[in-house]
C-alpha positions as CSV (number, residue, x, y, z in Angstrom):
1,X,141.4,84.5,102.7
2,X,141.2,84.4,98.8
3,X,143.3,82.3,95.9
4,X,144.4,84.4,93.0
5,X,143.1,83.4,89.7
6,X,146.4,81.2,89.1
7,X,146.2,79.5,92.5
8,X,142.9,78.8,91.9
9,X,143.4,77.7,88.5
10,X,146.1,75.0,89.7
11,X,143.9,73.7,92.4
12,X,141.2,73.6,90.0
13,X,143.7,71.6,87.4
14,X,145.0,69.0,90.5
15,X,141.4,68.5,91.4
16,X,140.1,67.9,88.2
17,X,142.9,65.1,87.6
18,X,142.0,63.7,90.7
19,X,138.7,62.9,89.7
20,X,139.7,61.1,86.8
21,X,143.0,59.8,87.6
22,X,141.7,58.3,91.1
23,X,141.8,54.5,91.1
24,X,140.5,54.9,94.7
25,X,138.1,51.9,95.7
26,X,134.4,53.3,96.1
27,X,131.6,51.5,98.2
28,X,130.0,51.1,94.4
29,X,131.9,48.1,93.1
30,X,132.0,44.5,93.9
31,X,131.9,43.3,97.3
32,X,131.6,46.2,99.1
33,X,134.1,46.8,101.7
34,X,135.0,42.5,101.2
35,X,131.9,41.5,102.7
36,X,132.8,42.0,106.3
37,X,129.4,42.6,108.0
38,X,127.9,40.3,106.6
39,X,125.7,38.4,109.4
40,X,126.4,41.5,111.9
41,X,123.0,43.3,114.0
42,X,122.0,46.1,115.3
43,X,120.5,45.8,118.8
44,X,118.9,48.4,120.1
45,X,118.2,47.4,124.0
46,X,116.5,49.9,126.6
47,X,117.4,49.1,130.2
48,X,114.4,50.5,132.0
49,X,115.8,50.7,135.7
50,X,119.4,51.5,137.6
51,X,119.9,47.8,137.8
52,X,119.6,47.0,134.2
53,X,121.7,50.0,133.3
54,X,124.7,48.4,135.0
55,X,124.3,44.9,134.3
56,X,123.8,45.9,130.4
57,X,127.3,48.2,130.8
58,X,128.9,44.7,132.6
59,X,127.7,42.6,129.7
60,X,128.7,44.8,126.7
61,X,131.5,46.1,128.3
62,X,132.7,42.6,128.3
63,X,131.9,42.1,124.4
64,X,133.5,43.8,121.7
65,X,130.6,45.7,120.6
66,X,130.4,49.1,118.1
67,X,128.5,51.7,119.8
68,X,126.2,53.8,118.0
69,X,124.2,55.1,120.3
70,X,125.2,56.2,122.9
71,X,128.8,56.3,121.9
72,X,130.5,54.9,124.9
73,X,129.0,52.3,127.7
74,X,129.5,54.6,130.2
75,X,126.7,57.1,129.0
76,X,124.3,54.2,128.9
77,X,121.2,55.3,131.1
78,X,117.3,54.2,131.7
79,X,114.6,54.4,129.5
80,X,117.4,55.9,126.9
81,X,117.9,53.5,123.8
82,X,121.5,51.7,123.5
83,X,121.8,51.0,119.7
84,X,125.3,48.7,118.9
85,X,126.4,47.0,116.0
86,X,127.2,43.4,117.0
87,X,129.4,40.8,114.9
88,X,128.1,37.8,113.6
89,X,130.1,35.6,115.9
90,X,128.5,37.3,118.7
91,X,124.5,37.7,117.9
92,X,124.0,34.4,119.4
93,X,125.8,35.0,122.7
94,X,124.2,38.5,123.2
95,X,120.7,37.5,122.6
96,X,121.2,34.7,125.2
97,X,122.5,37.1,127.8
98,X,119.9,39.9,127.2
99,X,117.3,36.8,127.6
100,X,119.0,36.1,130.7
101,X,118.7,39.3,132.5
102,X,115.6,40.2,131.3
103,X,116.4,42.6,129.2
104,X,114.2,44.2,126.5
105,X,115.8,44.5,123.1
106,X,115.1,43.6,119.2
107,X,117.4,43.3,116.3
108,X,116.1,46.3,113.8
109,X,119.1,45.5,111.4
110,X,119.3,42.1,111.1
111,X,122.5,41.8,107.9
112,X,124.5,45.0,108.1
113,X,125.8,43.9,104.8
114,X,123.0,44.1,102.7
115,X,122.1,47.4,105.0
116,X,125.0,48.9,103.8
117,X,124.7,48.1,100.0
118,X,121.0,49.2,99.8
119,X,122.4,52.6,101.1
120,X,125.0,53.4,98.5
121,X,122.5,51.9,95.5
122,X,124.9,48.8,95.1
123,X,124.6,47.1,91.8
124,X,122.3,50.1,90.3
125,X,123.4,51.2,87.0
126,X,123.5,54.3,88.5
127,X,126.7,56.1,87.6
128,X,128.4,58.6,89.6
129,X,131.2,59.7,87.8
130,X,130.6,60.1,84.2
131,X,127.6,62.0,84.7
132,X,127.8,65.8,84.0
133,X,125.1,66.7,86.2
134,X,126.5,66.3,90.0
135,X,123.8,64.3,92.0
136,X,123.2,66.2,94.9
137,X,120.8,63.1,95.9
138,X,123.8,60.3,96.3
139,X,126.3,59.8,98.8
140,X,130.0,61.0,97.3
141,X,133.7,60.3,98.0
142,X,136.3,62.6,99.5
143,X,137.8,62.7,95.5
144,X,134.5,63.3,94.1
145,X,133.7,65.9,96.8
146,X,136.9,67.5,96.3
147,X,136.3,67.8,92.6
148,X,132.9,69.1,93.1
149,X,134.4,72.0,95.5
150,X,136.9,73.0,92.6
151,X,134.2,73.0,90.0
152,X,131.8,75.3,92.5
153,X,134.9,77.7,92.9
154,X,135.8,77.9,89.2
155,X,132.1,78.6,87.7
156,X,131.0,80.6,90.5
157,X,133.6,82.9,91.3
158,X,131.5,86.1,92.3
159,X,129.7,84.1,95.3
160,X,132.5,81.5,95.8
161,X,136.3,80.8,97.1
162,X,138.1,78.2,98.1
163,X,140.8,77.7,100.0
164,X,142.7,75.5,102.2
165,X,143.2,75.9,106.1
166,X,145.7,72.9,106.3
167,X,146.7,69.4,105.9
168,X,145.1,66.3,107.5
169,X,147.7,63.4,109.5
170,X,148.0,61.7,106.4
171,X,148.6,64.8,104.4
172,X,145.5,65.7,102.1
173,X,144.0,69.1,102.3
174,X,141.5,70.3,104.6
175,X,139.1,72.5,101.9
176,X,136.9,75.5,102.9
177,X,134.5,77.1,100.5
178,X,133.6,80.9,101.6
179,X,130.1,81.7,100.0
180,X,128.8,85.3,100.1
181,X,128.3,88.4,97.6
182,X,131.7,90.2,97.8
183,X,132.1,93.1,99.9
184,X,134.5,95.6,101.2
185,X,133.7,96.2,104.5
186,X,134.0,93.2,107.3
187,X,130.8,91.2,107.3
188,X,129.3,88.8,109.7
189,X,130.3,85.0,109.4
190,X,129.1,81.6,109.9
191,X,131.1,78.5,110.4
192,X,129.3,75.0,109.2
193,X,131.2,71.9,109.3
194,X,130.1,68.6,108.4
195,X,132.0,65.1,108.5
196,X,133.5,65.7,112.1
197,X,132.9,62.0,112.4
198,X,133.8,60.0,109.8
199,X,130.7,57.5,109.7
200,X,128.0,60.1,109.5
201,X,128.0,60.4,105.7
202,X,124.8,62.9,106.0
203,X,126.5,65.5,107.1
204,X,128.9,65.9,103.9
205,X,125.8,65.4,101.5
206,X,124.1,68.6,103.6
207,X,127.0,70.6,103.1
208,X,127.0,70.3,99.9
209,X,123.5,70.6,99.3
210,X,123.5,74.4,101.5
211,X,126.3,75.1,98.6
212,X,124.0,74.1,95.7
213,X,120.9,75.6,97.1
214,X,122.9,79.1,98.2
215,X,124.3,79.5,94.9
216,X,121.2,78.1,92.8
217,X,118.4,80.2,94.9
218,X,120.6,84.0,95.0
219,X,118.8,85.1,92.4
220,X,115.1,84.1,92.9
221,X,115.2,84.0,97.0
222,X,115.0,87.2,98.8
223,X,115.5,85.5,101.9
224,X,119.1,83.5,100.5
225,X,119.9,87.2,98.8
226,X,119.8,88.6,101.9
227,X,122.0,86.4,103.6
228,X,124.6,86.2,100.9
229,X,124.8,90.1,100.8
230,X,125.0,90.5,104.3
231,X,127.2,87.3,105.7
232,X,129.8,85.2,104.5
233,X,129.6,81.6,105.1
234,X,132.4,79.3,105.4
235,X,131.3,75.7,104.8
236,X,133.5,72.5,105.6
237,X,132.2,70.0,103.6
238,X,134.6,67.1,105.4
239,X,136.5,67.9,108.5
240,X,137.4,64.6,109.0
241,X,139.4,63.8,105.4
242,X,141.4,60.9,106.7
243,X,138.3,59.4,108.6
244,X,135.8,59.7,105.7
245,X,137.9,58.5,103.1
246,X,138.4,55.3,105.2
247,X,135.0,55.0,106.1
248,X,134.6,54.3,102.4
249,X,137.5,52.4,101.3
250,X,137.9,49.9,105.4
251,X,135.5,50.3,107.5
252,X,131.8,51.9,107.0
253,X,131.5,52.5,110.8
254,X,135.0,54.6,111.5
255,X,134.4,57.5,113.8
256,X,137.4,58.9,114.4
257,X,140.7,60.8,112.6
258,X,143.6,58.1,111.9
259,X,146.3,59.3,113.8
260,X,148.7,57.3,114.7
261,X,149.1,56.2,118.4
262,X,152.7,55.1,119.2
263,X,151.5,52.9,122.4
264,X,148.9,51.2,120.6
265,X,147.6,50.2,117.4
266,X,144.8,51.6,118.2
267,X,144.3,54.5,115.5
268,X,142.0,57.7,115.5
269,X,140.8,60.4,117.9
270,X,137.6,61.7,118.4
271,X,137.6,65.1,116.7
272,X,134.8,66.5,118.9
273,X,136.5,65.5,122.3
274,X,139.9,66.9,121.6
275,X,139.2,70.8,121.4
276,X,140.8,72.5,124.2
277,X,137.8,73.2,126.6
278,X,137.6,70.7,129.4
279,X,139.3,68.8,128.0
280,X,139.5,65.0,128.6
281,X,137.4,65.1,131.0
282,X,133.0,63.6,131.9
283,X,132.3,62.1,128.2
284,X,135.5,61.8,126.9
285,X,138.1,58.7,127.5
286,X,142.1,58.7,127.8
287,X,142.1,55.6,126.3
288,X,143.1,55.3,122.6
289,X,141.2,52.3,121.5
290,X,137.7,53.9,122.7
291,X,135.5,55.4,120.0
292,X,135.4,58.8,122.0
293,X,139.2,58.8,122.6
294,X,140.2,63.0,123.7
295,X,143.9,62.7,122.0
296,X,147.1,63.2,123.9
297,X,146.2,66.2,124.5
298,X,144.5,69.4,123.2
299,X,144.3,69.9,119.5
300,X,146.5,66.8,119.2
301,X,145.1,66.2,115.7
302,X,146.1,68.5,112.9
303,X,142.3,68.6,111.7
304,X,140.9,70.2,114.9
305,X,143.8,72.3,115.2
306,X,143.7,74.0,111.6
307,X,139.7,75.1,112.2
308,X,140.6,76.0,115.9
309,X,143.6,78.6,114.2
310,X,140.9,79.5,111.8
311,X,138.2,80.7,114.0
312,X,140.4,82.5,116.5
313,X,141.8,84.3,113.5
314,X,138.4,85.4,112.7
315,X,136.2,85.0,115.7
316,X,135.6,88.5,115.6
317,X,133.3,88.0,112.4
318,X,132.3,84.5,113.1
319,X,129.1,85.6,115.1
320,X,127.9,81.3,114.5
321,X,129.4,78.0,114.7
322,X,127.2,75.1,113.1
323,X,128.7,71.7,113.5
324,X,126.4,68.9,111.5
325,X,126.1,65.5,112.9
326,X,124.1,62.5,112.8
327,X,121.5,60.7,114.1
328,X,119.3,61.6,116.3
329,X,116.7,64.5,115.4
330,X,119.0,67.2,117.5
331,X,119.9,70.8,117.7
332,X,122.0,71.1,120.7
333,X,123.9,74.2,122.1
334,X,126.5,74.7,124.7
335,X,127.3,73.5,127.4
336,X,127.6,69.7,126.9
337,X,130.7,69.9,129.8
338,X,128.3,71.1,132.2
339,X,124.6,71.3,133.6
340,X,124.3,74.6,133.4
341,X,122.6,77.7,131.5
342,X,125.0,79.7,128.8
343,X,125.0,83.5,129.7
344,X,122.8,84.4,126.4
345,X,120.8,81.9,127.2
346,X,117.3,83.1,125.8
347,X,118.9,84.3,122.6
348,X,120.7,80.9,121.8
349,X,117.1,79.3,122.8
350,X,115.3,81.4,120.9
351,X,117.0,80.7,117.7
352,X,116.9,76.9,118.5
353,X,113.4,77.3,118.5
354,X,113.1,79.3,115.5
355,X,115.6,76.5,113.4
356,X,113.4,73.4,114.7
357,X,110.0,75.0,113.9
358,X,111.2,76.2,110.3
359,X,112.6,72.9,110.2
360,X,109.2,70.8,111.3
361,X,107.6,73.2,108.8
362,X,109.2,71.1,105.5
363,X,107.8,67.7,106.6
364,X,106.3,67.3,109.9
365,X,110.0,65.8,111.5
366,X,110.4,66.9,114.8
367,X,113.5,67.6,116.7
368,X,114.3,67.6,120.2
369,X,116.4,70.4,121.2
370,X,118.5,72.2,124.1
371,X,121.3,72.3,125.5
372,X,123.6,69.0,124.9
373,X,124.5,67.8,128.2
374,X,120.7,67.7,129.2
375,X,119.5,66.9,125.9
376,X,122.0,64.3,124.8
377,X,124.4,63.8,127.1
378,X,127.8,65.5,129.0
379,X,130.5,65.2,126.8
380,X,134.0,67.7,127.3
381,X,136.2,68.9,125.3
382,X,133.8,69.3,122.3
383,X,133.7,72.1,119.7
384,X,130.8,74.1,120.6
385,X,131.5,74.6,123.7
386,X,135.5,75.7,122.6
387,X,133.6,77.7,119.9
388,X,131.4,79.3,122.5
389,X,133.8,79.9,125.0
390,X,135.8,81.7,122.3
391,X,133.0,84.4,121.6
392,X,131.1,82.6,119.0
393,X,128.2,83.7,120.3
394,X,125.4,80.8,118.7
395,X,126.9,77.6,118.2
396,X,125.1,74.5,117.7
397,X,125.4,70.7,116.6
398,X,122.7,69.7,114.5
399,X,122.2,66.1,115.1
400,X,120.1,64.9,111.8
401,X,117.6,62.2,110.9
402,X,117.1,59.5,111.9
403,X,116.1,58.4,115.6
404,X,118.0,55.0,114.7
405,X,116.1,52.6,112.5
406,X,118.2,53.5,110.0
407,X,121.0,55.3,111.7
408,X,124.3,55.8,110.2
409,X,122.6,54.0,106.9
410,X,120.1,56.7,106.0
411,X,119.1,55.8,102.8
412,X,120.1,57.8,100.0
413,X,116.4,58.6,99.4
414,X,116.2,60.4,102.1
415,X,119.3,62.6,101.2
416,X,116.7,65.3,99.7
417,X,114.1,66.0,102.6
418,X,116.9,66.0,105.4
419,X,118.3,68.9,103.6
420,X,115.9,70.1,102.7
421,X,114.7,70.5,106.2
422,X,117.7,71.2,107.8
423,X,118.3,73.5,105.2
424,X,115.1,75.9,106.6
425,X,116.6,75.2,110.0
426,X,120.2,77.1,108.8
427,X,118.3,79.5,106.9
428,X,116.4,80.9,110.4
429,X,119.6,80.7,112.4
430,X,121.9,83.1,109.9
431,X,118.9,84.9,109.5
432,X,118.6,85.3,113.1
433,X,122.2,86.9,113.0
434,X,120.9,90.1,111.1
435,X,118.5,90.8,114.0
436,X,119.5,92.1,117.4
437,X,118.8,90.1,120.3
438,X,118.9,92.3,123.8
439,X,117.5,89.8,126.0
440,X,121.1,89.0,127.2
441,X,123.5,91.8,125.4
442,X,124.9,92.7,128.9
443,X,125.8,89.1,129.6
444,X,127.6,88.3,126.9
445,X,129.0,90.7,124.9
446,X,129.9,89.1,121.4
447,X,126.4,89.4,120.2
């Protein structure tokens, strides 16, 4: 799927007027997002036995409460952390009740709202606009990421196309960039989306980073060479367009699209719940207020739907799917519906293995990883499973850094060595595809 020149010039055009015409609010300005965490926590509370497991799911069930991790009360279980973001109003109350039962927590954010501003460089005289140089190193809008895209397209146009595979609930275009040295014959693909999740700004700052570093390193690294010549990659930066931009200009913590729901006013659906395998069911709720809300029903929301058409329209090519996500030092792999072992099941392990040791091999960070209803917990309906069960035959979430004491806040100093190490982990897995694994050929046949 390729733009002509004058396509791609008029894309390139809008874009660019975007970028400057955009009176868009940014986190980087005064008050960020009106100063509504300030005085909220984050709790992160460890219920050490079955009993304390379901009186913490009574008392925060009763409470308003953000979940960050887990993502719903009902996957809260022993000796696993239970990170939430807590109003002000309601520190006092839930220290009080914790203290009550007996219950071992701490606060390791104690005022989201300065959290939040240390993360985006509030009040630095950093600028991010005017600068020529993009700043792979700072977290960007949907406008400026946009832009960015168009400029990678127009100066880079024997490695790099963009296109659109859509249009988002409220209309904006859902951008993919294809990177790889062109070819005439049908080469191998890989899938990576970032942004799935609206709150988990990492994910778009890796995705852009894999773009920088494939383009920058083609020349001077065999290995990236390689991989360019002999794959194509298409790379979402945001899946979630509608989500992200909110999570900048509303609410920080957004997860989910912002679909309308006509019953409620509840809005949003969990992107990685409403993909048509298992749907709705462990791990996923019917209810459209609930962070990990499955939609009315399959590919409800226009977003999921668009990459789903995508991939079964090339899922002959598309030999990975790589979904990035955040936090928790992850690289899960199907099933998370199910307990059970995947058919290729030493090849997909082997390559996890590979992507966390080349990983580890950048700065010591270790991740745990496996498949995600053992390692993380059962979820349906999400994409790598519906990416598996459609013949995409290594797909994976990355879940990146941290294990929480920052968590959805990762400072913007630490943009660089995450990528940098997840970039290694990428690396081994595409390069994995150019190798033939036999171990389970018979039993699954898409390799």
């Amino acid at each position: 799927m390729e733009l002509d020149r004058g396509s791609a010039f008029r894309v390139s055009a809008w874009l660019a007027c975007v970028i400057i015409c955009s009176n868009v609010p940014s986190p980087v300005g005064a008050r960020l997002y009106n100063n509504r965490y300030a005085g909220d926590q984050i709790f992160r509370i460890t219920p050490t036995n079955d009993e304390q497991v379901q009186v913490l799911q009574k008392i925060l069930g009763h409470m308003k409460v953000d979940f960050w991790q887990p993502n719903s009360v009902t996957l809260i279980c022993q000796n696993a952390t239970v990170d939430v973001h807590v109003k002000r109003n309601d520190t006092w109350d839930l220290r009080a009740r914790l203290k009550q039962q007996h219950l071992d927590y701490r606060v390791f954010i104690s005022n989201l709202q300065k959290e939040i501003e240390k993360q985006t460089g509030h009040g630095s005289s950093r600028k991010r606009r005017s600068e020529s140089q993009y700043d792979y190193e700072v977290y960007h809008s949907l406008e400026e990421i946009q832009g960015w895209m168009s400029e990678m397209n127009r100066t880079n146009s024997h490695l790099v196309d963009m296109f659109s595979i859509g249009k988002s609930y409220e209309g904006r275009p859902l951008y993919v960039l294809q990177i790889g040295k062109r070819s005439r014959h049908q080469k191998k693909a890989v899938w990576i989306d970032c942004g799935v999740h609206a709150r988990e700004w990492i994910g778009p700052a890796f995705c852009q980073w894999f773009v920088k570093e494939a383009i920058n390193s083609y020349q001077h690294d065999s290995v990236m060479r390689r991989l360019l010549n002999q794959l194509n990659f298409y790379i979402m930066p945001v899946f979630n367009v509608d989500g992200y931009n909110f999570s900048w200009t509303t609410d920080r913590f957004w997860r989910k699209t912002r679909s309308k729901n006509h019953r409620y006013h509840c809005r949003g659906v969990d992107a990685n719940r409403n993909w048509k395998v298992k749907w709705c069911e462990e791990g996923a709720s019917s209810h459209p207020c609930d962070d990990t809300y499955c939609g009315p029903y399959p590919e409800s929301e226009p977003e999921v739907k668009a990459v789903a058409k995508f991939l079964r329209k090339h899922k002959k090519r598309v030999k990975s799917y790589i979904s990035i996500h955040a936090y928790a030092q992850m690289l899960l792999y199907p099933y998370s519906y199910k307990y059970a072992a995947i058919p290729n099941f030493n090849c997909v392990e082997s390559a996890a293995q590979n992507a966390v040791t080349a990983l580890y091999s950048a700065y010591g960070v270790k991740y745990r990883y496996g498949p995600a209803s053992t390692t993380l917990y059962v979820s349906s309906g999400s994409s790598i499973d519906w990416a598996y069960r459609n013949g995409i035959p290594y797909a994976f979430a990355f879940e990146l850094r941290d294990t929480g004491y920052f968590g959805f806040l990762l400072p913007e100093s630490l943009i660089n060595p995450t990528c940098t190490e997840t970039l290694r982990a990428v690396k081994a897995i595409a390069s994995g595809l150019l190798k033939k694994c036999e171990t389970d050929r018979d039993r699954f046949p898409y390799i």
